[in-house]
C-alpha positions in Angstrom: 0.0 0.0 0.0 1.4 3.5 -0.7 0.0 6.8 -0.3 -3.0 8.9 -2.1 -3.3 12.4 -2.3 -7.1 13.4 -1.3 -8.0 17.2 -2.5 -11.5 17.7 -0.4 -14.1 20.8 -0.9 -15.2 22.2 2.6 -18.4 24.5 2.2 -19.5 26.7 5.0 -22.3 27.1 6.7 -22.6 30.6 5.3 -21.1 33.7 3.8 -20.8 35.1 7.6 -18.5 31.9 8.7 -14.8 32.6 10.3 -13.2 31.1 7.5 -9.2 31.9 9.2 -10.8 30.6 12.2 -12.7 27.5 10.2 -9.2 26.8 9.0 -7.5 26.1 12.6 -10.8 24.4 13.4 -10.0 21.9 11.0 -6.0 21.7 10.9 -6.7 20.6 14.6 -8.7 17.9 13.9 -7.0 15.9 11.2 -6.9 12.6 12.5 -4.0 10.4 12.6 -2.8 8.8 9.2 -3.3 12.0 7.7 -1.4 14.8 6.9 -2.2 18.2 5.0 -0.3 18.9 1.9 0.2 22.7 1.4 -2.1 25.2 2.9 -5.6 25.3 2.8 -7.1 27.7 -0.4 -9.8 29.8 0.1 -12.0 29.1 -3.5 -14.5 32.0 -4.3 -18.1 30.4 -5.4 -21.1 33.2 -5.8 -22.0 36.1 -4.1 -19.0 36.3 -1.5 -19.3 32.8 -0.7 -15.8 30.8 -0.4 -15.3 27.1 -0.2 -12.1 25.8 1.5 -10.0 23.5 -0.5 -7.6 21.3 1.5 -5.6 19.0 0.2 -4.4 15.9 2.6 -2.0 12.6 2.3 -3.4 9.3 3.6 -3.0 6.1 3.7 -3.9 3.8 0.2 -6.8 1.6 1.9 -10.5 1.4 1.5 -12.0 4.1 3.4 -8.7 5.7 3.7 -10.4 9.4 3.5 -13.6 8.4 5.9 -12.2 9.5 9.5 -11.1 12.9 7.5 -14.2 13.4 6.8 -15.8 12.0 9.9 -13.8 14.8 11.7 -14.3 17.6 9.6 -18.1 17.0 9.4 -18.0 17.8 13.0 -16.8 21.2 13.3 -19.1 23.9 13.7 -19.6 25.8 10.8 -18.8 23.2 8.4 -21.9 22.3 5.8 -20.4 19.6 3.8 -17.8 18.0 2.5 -16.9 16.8 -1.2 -14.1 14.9 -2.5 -12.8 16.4 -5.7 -9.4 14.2 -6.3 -7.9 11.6 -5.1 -4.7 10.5 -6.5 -1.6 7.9 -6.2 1.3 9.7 -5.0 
């Protein structure tokens, strides 16, 4: 088993969300087995609206990205969660 790059899509909960403070929120709570690649990118959608894009390396298994998202889905402000790309690295 090798590694996978995962590049996930974080939406907020709104347009009024802490998104420097949604950022720690979520660097804190990577779980073990995973690591962040680069910084996270703030992605402009409509009308002031920003989606976070963070990009993480875990382990090559099935479900390999679940307890990610397990833990991310728990943060307040967080609305959901989509996996853009996930790729061998």
């Amino acid at each position: 088993m090798g590694d996978v790059a995962a590049k996930m899509k974080i939406m907020p909960e709104s347009i009024d969300t802490d998104l420097v403070g949604l950022k720690e929120k979520l660097k804190a709570v990577i779980p073990a087995g995973a690591d962040l690649h680069g910084d996270i990118v703030e992605e402009p959608i409509a009308f002031g609206l920003k989606a976070l894009i963070v990009t993480l390396i875990v382990n090559d298994e099935e479900g390999g990205t679940e307890a990610v998202e397990e833990a991310f889905a728990k943060v307040p402000g967080v609305e959901n969660i989509q996996i853009l790309e996930l790729y061998r690295i």
